[in-house]
C-alpha positions, 0 to 999 in steps of 0.5 A, a space after each residue: 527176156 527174148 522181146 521176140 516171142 510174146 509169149 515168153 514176155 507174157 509168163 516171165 520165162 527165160 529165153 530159150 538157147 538156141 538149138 544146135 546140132 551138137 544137141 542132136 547128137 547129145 539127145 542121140 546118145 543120152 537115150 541110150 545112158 542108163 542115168 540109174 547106175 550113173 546115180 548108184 555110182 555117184 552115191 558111192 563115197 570115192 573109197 566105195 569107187 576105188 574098191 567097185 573098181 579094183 573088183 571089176 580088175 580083178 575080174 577083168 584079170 580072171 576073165 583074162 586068164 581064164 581064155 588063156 587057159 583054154 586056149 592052153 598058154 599057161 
């Protein structure tokens, strides 16, 4: 127990890490994650992610083709 704050003494809490400037920059950015879809890709089995995966490429390639397309080089 940190003996430095009575408080922490008092109630049993453990002590606390001290705050570092690379915390503010995680804070920073963490309000910024959508945590949701992390969470719905994490509940996939890693099939599910490789198969999620390969359909975004192929989507990427579509997209890709597509631009080449309009700007008629195929």
């Amino acid at each position: 127990m940190n003996a430095e704050n009575p408080a922490q003494v008092a109630t049993g809490e453990p002590p606390s890490k001290p705050h570092s400037s690379m915390d503010d920059v995680i804070d920073a950015y963490k309000k910024d994650v959508d945590r949701t879809l992390l969470r719905e890709n994490l509940r996939l089995t890693p099939t599910e992610r490789i198969e999620k995966f390969e359909k975004f490429g192929e989507f990427a390639v579509g997209l890709y083709d597509s631009g080449r397309r309009h700007r008629g080089e195929i």
